[in-house]
C-alpha positions as a Python dict, from the first residue, in 0.01 Angstrom:
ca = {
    (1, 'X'): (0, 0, 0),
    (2, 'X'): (-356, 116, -82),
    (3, 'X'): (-242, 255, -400),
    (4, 'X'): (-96, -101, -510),
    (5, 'X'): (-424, -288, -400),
    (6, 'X'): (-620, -35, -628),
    (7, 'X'): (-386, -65, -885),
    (8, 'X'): (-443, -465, -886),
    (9, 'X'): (-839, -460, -850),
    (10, 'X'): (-814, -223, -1149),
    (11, 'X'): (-629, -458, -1326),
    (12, 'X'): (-867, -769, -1240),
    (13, 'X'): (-1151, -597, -1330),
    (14, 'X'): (-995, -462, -1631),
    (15, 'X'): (-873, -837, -1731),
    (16, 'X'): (-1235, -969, -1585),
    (17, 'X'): (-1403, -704, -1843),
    (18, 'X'): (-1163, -832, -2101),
    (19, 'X'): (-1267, -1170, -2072),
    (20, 'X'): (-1645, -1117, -2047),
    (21, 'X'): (-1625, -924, -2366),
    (22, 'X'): (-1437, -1232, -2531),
    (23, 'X'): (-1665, -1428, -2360),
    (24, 'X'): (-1976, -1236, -2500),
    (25, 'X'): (-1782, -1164, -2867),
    (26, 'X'): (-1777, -1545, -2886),
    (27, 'X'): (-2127, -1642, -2780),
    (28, 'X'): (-2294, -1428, -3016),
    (29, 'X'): (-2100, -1437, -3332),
    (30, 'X'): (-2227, -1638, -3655),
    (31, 'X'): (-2044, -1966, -3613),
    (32, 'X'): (-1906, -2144, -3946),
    (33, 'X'): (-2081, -2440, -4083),
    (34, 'X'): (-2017, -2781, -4297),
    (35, 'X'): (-2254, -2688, -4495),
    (36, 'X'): (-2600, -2470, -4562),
    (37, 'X'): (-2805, -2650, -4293),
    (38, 'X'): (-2656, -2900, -4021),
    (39, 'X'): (-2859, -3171, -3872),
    (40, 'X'): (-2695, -3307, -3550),
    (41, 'X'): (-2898, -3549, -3305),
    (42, 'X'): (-2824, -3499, -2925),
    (43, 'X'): (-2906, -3899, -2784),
    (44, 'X'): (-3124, -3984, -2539),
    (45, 'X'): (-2891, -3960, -2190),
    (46, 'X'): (-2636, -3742, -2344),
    (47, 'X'): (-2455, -3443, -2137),
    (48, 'X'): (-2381, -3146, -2242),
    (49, 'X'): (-2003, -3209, -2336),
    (50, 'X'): (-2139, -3477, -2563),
    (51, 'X'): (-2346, -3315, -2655),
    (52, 'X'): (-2127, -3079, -2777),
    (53, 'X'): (-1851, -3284, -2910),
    (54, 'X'): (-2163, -3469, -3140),
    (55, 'X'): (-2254, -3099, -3252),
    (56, 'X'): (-1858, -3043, -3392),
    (57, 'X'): (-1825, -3373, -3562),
    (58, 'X'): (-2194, -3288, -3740),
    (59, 'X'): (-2015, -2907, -3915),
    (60, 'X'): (-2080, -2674, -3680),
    (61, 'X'): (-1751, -2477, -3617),
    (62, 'X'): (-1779, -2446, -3279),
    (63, 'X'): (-1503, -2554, -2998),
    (64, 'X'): (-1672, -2822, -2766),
    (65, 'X'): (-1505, -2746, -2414),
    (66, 'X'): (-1601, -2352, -2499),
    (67, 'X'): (-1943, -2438, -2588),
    (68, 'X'): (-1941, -2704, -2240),
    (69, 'X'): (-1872, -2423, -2023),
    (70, 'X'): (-2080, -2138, -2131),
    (71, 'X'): (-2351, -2343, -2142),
    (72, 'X'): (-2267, -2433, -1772),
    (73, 'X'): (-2205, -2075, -1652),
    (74, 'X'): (-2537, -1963, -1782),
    (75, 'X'): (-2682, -2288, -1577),
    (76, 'X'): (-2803, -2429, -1923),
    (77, 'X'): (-2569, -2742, -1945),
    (78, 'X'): (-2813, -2925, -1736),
    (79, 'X'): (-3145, -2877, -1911),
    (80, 'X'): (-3056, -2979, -2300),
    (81, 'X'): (-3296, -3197, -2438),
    (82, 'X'): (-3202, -3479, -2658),
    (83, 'X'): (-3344, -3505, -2988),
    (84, 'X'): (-3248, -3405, -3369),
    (85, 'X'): (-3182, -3067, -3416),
    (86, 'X'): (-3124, -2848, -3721),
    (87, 'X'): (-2925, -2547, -3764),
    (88, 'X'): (-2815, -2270, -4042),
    (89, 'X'): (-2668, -2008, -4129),
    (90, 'X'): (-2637, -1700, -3842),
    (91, 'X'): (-2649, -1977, -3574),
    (92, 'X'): (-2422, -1882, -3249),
    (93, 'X'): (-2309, -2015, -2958),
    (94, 'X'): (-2573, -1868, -2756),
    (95, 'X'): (-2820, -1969, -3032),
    (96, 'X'): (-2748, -2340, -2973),
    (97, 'X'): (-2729, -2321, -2594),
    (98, 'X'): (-3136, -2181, -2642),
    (99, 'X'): (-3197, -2448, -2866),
    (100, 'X'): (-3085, -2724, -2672),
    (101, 'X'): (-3223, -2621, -2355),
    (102, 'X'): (-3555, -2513, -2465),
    (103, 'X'): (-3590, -2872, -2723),
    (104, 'X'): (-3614, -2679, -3019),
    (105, 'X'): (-3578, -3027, -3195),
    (106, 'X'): (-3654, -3042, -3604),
    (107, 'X'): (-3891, -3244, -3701),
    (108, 'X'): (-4005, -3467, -3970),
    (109, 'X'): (-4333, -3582, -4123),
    (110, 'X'): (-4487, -3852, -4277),
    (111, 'X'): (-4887, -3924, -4379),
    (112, 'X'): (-5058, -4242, -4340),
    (113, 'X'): (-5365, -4162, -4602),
    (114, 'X'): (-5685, -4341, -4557),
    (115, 'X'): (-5734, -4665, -4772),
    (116, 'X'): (-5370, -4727, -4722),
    (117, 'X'): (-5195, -5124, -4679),
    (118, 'X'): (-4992, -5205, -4446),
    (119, 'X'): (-4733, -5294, -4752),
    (120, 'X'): (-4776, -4906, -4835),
    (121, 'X'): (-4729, -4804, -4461),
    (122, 'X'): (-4393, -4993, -4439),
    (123, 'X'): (-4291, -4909, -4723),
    (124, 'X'): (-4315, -4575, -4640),
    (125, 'X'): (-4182, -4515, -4352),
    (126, 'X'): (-3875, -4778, -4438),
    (127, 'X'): (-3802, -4499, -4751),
    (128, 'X'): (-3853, -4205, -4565),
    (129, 'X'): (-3522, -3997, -4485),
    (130, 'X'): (-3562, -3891, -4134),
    (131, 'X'): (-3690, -4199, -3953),
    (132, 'X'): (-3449, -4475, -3825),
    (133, 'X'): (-3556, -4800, -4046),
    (134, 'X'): (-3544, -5045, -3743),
    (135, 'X'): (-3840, -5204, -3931),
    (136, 'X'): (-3587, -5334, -4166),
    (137, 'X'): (-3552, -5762, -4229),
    (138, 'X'): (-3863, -5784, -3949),
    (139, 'X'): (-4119, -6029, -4009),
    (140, 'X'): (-4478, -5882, -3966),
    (141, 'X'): (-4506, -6120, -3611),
    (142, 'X'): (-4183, -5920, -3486),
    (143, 'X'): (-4314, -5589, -3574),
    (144, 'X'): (-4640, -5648, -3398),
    (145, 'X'): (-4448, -5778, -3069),
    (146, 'X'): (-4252, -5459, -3084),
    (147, 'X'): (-4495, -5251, -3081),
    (148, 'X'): (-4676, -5437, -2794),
    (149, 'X'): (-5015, -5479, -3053),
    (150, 'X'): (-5170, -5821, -2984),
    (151, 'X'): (-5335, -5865, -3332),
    (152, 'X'): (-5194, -6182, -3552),
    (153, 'X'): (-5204, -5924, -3874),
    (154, 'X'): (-5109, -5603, -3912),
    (155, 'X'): (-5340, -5475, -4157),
    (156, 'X'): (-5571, -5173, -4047),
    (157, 'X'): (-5454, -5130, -3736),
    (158, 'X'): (-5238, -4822, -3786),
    (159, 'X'): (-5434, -4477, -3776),
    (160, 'X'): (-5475, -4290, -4115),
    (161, 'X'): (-5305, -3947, -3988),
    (162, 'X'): (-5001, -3691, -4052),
    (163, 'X'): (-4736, -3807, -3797),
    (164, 'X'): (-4479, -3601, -3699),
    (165, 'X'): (-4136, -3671, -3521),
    (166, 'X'): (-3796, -3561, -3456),
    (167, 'X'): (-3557, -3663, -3734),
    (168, 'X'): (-3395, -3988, -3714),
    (169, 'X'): (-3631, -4159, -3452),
    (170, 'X'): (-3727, -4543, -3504),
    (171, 'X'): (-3971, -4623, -3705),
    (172, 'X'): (-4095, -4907, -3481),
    (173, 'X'): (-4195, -4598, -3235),
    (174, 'X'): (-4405, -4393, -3521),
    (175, 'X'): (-4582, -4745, -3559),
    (176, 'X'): (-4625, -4788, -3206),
    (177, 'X'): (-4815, -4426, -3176),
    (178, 'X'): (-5031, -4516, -3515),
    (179, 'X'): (-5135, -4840, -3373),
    (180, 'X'): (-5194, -4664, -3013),
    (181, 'X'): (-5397, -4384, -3206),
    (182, 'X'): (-5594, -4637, -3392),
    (183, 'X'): (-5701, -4832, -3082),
    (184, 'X'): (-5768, -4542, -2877),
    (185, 'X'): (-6045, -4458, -3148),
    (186, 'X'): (-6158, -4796, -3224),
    (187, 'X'): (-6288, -4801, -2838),
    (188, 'X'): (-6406, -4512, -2863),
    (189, 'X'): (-6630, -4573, -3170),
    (190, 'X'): (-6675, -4916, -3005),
    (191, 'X'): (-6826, -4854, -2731),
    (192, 'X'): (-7090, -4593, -2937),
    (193, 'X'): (-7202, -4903, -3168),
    (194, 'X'): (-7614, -4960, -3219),
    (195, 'X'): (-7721, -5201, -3026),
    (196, 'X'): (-7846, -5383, -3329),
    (197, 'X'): (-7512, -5424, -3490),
    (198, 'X'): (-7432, -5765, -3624),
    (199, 'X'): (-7082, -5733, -3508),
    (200, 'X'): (-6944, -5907, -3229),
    (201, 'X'): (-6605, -5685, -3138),
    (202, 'X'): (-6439, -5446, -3244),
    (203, 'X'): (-6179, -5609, -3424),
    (204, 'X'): (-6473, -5718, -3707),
    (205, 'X'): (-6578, -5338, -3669),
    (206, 'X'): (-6236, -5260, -3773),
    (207, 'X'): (-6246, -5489, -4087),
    (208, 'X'): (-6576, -5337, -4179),
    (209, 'X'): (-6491, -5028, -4164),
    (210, 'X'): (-6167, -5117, -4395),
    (211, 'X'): (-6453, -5227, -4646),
    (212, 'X'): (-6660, -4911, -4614),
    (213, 'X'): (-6349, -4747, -4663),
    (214, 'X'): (-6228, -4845, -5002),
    (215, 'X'): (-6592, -4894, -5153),
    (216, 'X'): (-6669, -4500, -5067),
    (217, 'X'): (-6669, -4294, -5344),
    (218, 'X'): (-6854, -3982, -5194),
    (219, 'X'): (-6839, -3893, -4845),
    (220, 'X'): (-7182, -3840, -4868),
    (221, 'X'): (-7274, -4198, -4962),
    (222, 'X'): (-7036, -4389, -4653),
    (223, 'X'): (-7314, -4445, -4442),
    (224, 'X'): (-7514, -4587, -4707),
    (225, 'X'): (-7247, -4813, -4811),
    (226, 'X'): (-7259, -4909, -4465),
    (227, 'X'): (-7582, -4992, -4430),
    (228, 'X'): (-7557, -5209, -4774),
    (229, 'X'): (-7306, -5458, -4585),
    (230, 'X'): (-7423, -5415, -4265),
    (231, 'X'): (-7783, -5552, -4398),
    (232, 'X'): (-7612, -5798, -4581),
    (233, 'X'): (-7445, -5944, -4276),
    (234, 'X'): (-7800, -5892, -4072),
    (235, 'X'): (-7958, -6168, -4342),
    (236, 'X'): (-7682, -6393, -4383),
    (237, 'X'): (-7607, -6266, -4763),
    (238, 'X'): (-7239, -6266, -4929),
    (239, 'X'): (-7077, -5911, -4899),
    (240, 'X'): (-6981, -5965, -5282),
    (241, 'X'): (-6704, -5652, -5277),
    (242, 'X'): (-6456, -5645, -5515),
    (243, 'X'): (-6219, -5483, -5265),
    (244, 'X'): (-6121, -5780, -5063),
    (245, 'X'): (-6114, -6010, -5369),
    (246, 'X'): (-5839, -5774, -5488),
    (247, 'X'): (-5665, -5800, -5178),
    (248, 'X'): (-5661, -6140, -5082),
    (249, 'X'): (-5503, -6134, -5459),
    (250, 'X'): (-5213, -5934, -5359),
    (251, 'X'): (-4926, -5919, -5617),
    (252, 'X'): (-5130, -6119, -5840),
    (253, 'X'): (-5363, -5841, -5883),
    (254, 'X'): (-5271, -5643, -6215),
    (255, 'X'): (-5556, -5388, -6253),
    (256, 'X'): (-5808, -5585, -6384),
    (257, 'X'): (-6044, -5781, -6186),
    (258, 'X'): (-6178, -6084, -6395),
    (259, 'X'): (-6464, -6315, -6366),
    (260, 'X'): (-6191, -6594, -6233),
    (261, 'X'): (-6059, -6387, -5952),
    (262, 'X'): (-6459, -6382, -5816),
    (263, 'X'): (-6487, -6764, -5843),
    (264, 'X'): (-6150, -6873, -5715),
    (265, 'X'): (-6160, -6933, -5341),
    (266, 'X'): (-5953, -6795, -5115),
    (267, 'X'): (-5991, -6582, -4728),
    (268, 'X'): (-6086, -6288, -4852),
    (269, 'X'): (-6299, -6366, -5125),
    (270, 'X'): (-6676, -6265, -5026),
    (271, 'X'): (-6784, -6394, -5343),
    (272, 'X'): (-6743, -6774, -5264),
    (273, 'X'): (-6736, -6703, -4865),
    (274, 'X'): (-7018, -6563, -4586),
    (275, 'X'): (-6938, -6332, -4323),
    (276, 'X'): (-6647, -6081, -4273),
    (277, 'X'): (-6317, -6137, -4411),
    (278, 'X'): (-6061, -6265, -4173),
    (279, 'X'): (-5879, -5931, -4163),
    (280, 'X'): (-5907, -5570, -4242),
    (281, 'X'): (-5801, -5471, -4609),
    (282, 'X'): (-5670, -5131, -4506),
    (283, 'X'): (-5675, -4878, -4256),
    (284, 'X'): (-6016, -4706, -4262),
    (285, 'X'): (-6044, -4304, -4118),
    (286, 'X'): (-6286, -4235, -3837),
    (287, 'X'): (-6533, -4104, -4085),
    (288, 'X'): (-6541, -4482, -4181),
    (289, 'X'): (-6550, -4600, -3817),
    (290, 'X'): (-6811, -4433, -3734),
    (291, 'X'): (-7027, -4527, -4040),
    (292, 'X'): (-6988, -4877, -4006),
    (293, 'X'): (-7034, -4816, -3603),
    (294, 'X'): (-7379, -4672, -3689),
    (295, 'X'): (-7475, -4737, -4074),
    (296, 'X'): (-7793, -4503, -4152),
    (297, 'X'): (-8132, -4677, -4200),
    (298, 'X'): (-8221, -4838, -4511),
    (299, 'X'): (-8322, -5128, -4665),
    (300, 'X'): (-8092, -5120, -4951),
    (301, 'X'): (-7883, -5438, -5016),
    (302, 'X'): (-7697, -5337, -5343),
    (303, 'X'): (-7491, -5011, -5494),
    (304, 'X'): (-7296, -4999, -5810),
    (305, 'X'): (-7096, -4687, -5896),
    (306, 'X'): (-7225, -4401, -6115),
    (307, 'X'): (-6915, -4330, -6236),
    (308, 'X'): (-6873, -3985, -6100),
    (309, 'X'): (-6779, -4080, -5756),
    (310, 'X'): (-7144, -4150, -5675),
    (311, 'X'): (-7295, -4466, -5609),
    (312, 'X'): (-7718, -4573, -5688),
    (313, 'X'): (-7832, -4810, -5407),
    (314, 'X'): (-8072, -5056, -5473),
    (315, 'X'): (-8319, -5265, -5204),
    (316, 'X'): (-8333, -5597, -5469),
    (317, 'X'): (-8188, -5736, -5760),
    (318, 'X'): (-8394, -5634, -6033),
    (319, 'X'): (-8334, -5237, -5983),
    (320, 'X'): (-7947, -5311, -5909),
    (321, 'X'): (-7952, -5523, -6263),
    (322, 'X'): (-8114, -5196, -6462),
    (323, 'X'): (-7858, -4960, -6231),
    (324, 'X'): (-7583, -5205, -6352),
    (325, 'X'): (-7739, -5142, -6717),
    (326, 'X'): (-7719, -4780, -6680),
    (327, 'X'): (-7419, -4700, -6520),
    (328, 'X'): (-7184, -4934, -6606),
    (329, 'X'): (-7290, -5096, -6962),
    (330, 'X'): (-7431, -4784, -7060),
    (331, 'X'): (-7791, -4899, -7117),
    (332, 'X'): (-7986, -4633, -7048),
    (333, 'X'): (-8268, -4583, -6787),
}
């Protein structure tokens, strides 16, 4: 009798040896694939045997219920992350179970450059491969709702930055960080602001800033720049920058700003109107924030670019005449 129960218990263990080596052969062999990388997204909520089935339909030549249970013996089929994921060639079982449970998601990117429209912004991010267009036949009202901002016009309030994501999220969520980003520094800056400042909130902060933004040639020179409008404002005088001429112009705009553009009224034309523009003309960086937020000390009330980047900043209108001269009709000193 004790020779037939030793006889079995050799056999299990010989069978339950057999079957861990399977088990182990199969976990850690290179598993075939669709093609030379294979992006699969695991979605928000999933479990591990969908998780699993959504991995086989995406290439990977793995078999779901096999994948399912090792996962779950090695206490793993409980912890996967959802997300897009990205795999190639040498991946194995094991090497997914890791990369689920650990959130080894891929990731996209996408850069919001300073000076940039909110036309370029949604264009962008409504072209770019691995976001989710959801922006897509929205009116500029229902993309501000969705993203909870409660601004009437989009323009500058989306952070300049590099923005980075896991592949195939919405692009209504990558909008929604931007904006957050951009309002987190806007209080910040905000609450810094000179005393002296003839700004009321920071929503006409923002707009200057957009100003000091696009008419910044040199780092060096933004403060300046600043101090140009910000004096202007302080006296009453017309900001006079070709900047928000151009945008109010919008398509109309070809290249070439003409004499007509600067006398035909419209919003943002701070030729023929006082004060701020109604909106921002793009989204400024926080070097620009924080110019306009504190503009260094000067008196100067005009600049006209050098044509090397550079501006020369002038305190009336006879030197800015003889800088126009110079610089841009090539007069001479």
């Amino acid at each position: 009798m004790k020779k037939v129960l030793f006889s079995l218990l050799v056999m299990v263990l010989l069978a339950s040896g057999v079957v861990s080596a399977a088990a182990w052969w199969y976990a850690n062999r290179p598993l075939p694939l669709s093609q030379p990388v294979v992006d699969f997204t695991v979605e928000r909520g999933a479990n591990m045997r969908q998780a699993a089935q959504a991995i086989a339909l995406a290439g990977v030549g793995v078999e779901p219920q096999l994948l399912y249970w090792l996962a779950r013996i090695q206490g793993k089929a409980a912890m996967i992350k959802a997300g897009s994921y990205e795999v190639g060639p040498g991946i194995t079982v094991q090497g997914l179970i890791l990369k689920l449970s650990s959130g080894d998601v891929s990731q996209g990117e996408l850069l919001f450059p300073e000076g940039w429209t909110f036309r370029q912004i949604r264009a962008a991010i409504e072209a770019h491969p691995d976001l989710n267009p959801d922006t897509a036949g929205l009116t500029e009202a229902e993309i501000l709702a969705r993203i909870g901002a409660t601004a009437s016009h989009p323009e500058g309030l989306f952070f300049p930055d590099t923005y980075l994501f896991d592949k195939r999220s919405s692009a209504l969520a990558l909008l929604a960080r931007a904006h957050h980003s951009m309002q987190q520094k806007l209080d910040e800056v905000w609450a810094e602001r000179d005393p002296a400042l003839p700004l009321t909130s920071a929503y006409e902060l923002l707009i200057l800033a957009s100003i000091v933004e696009k008419e910044t040639g040199r780092p060096e020179d933004r403060g300046l720049v600043a101090s140009v409008f910000t004096n202007r404002l302080r006296i009453g005088m017309r900001l006079q920058t070709d900047p928000t001429v151009i945008y109010g112009l919008g398509d109309r705009y070809d290249g070439r700003l003409r004499r007509i553009h600067l006398e035909t009224d419209h919003p943002w034309n701070t030729y023929t109107r006082a004060g701020l523009p109604p909106t921002p003309i793009a989204i400024p960086g926080l070097a620009s924030l924080r110019a306009a937020v504190k503009p260094e000390k000067s008196d100067f009330l005009y600049f006209v670019a050098r044509g090397d980047g550079s501006s020369q900043f002038s305190r009336n209108l006879d030197e800015h005449n003889r800088a126009v001269n110079r610089y841009i009709r090539g007069g001479g000193s």
